[in-house]
ROMARVEX-917146 format. One record per residue (C-alpha): residue in three letters; x, z, y. Coordinates in steps of 0.25 Angstrom, whole numbers, padded with zeros to 4 digits, always signed. Each point is the difference from the previous one (the first is absolute). Layout:
# ROMARVEX-917146
ALAXZY/...
//
This chain:
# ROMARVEX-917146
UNK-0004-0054-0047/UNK+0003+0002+0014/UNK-0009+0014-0002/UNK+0005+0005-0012/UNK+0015-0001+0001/UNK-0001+0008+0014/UNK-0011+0009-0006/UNK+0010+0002-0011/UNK+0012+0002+0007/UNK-0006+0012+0010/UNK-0006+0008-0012/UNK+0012-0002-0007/UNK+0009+0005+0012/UNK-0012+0012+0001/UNK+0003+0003-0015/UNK+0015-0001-0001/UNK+0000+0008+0014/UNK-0011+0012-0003/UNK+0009+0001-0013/UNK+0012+0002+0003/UNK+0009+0010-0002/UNK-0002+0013+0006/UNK+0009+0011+0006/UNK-0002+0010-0011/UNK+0002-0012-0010/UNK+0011+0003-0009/UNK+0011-0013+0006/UNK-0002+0008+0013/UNK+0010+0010-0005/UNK+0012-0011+0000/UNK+0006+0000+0012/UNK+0001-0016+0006/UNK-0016+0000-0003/UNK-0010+0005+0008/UNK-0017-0005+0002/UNK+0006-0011+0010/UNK+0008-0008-0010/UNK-0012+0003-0010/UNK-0012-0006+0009/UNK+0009-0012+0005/UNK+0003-0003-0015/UNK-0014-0001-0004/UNK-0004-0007+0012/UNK+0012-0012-0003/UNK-0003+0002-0014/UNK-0015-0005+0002/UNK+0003-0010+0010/UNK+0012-0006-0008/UNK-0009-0001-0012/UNK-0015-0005+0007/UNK+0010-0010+0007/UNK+0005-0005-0012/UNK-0014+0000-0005/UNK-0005-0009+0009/UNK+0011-0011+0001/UNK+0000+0000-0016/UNK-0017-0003+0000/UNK+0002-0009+0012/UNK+0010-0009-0008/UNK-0008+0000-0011/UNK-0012-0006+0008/UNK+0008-0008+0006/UNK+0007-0007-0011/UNK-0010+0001-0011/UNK-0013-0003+0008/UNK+0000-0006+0012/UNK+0010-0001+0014/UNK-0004+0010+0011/UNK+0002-0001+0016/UNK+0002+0014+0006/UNK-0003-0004+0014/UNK+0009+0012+0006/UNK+0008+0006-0012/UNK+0009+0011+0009/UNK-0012+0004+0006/UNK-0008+0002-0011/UNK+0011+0008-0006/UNK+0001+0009+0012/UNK-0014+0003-0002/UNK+0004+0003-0017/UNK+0011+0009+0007/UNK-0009+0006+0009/UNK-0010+0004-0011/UNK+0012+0006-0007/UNK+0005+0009+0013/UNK-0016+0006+0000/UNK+0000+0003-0012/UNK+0014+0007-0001/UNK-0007+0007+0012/UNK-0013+0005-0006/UNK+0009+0004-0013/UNK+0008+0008+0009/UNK-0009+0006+0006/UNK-0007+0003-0014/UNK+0015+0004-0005/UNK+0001+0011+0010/UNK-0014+0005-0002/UNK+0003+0001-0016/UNK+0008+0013-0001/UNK-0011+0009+0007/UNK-0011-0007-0008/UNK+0004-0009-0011/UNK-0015+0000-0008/UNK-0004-0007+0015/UNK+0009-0009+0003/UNK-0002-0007-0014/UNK-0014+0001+0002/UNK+0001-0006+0014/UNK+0011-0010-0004/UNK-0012-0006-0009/UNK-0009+0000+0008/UNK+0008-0007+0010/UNK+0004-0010-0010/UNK-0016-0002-0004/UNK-0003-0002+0013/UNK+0009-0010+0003/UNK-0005-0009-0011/UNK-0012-0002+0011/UNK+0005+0004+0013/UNK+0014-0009+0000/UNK-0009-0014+0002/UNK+0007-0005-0012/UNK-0013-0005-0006/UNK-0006-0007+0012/UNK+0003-0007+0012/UNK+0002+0008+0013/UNK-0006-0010+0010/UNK-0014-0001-0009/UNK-0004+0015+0002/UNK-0010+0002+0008/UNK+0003+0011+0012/UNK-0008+0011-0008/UNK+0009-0002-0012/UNK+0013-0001+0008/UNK+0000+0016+0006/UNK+0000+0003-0015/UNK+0014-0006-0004/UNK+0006-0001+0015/UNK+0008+0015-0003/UNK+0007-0005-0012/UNK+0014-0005+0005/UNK+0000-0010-0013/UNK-0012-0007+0005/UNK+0006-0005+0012/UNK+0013-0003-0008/UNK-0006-0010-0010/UNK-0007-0007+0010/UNK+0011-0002+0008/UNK+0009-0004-0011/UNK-0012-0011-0004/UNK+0000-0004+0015/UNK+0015-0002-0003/UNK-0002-0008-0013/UNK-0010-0009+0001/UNK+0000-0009+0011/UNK-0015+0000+0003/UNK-0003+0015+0001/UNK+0001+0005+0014/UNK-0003+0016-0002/UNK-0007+0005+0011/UNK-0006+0014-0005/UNK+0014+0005-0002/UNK+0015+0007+0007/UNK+0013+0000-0004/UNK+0001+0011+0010/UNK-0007+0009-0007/UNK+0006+0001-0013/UNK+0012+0002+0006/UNK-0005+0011+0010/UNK-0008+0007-0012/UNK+0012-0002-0010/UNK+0012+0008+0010/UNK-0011+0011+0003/UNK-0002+0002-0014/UNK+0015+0000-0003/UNK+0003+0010+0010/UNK-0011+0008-0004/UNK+0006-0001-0013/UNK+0015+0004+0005/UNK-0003+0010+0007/UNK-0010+0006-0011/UNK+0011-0003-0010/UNK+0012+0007+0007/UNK-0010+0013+0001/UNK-0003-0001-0015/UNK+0014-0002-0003/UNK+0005+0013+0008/UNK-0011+0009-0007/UNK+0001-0006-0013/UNK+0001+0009-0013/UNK+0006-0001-0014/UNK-0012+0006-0005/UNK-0010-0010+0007/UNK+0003-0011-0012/UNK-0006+0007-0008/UNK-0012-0003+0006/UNK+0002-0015+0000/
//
């Protein structure tokens, strides 16, 4: 469970994010709203409800089949948090690509997601891959942020192939990637283009 709920809450975040609203989106033309309040409220709406999520199947476990020990809980949930942020960050990213080629960001947002299901590390151990195998997942931001978060959970995994640093380095390079390729979208955006989403 320590893989899937982060692996869940950063495509989820990607999802939410890549599909937000828009500036030639329809709200856009009320005054108070604009593609700022639209992205943050997907972002807060998907990390309000993988949170939830995750408490909710945690207490269940807990109360139903057997008491756990989470060795480090506020780290592990920095790394659940951190997983979140790189995924808002590759879904913003996505999110400001979307209006000049909607057909290949959805087709890139899946491939993305596909991917994941391999390159996050959700399925095996970190420290067990040989070196050959590690240069295939060592790019992927979610790798290093599952093993971190197990390194945090259980209290004899020491992860050594893995950076918290670098999650969080790729995951504000991607976000301001994203900003400043959503404020460009957003200055040349027009009505006509939903018709093409």
């Amino acid at each position: 469970m320590s893989g899937i709920f982060l692996f869940m809450t950063h495509n989820k975040a990607v999802s939410a994010v890549a599909g937000a609203e828009g500036p030639t989106s329809a709200m856009m033309q009320h005054a108070p709203m604009n593609t700022a309040i639209a992205i943050s409220s997907a972002a807060l709406g998907s990390l309000y409800l993988q949170t939830l999520s995750m408490f909710v199947i945690l207490l269940v476990y807990y109360v139903v089949f057997s008491p756990f020990v989470i060795d480090d809980p506020v780290g592990a949930f920095l790394m659940f948090l951190l997983a979140w942020f790189t995924g808002c960050a590759v879904g913003l990213l996505m999110f400001a690509i979307k209006p000049w080629a909607p057909t290949f960001t959805t087709v890139l947002r899946s491939l993305y997601q596909r991917a994941n299901m391999i390159a996050s590390g959700k399925m095996f151990v970190a420290n067990s891959l040989p070196s050959f195998m590690l240069a295939m997942f060592d790019w992927n931001p979610l790798f290093h942020t599952i093993d971190q978060a197990r390194g945090f959970a259980f209290i004899n995994y020491n992860p050594h192939n893995s950076s918290i640093i670098y999650p969080i380095n790729v995951g504000i390079a991607l976000m301001t990637l994203g900003l400043i390729g959503e404020y460009y979208t957003r200055k040349r955006a027009s009505s006509s283009w939903s018709a093409k989403n």
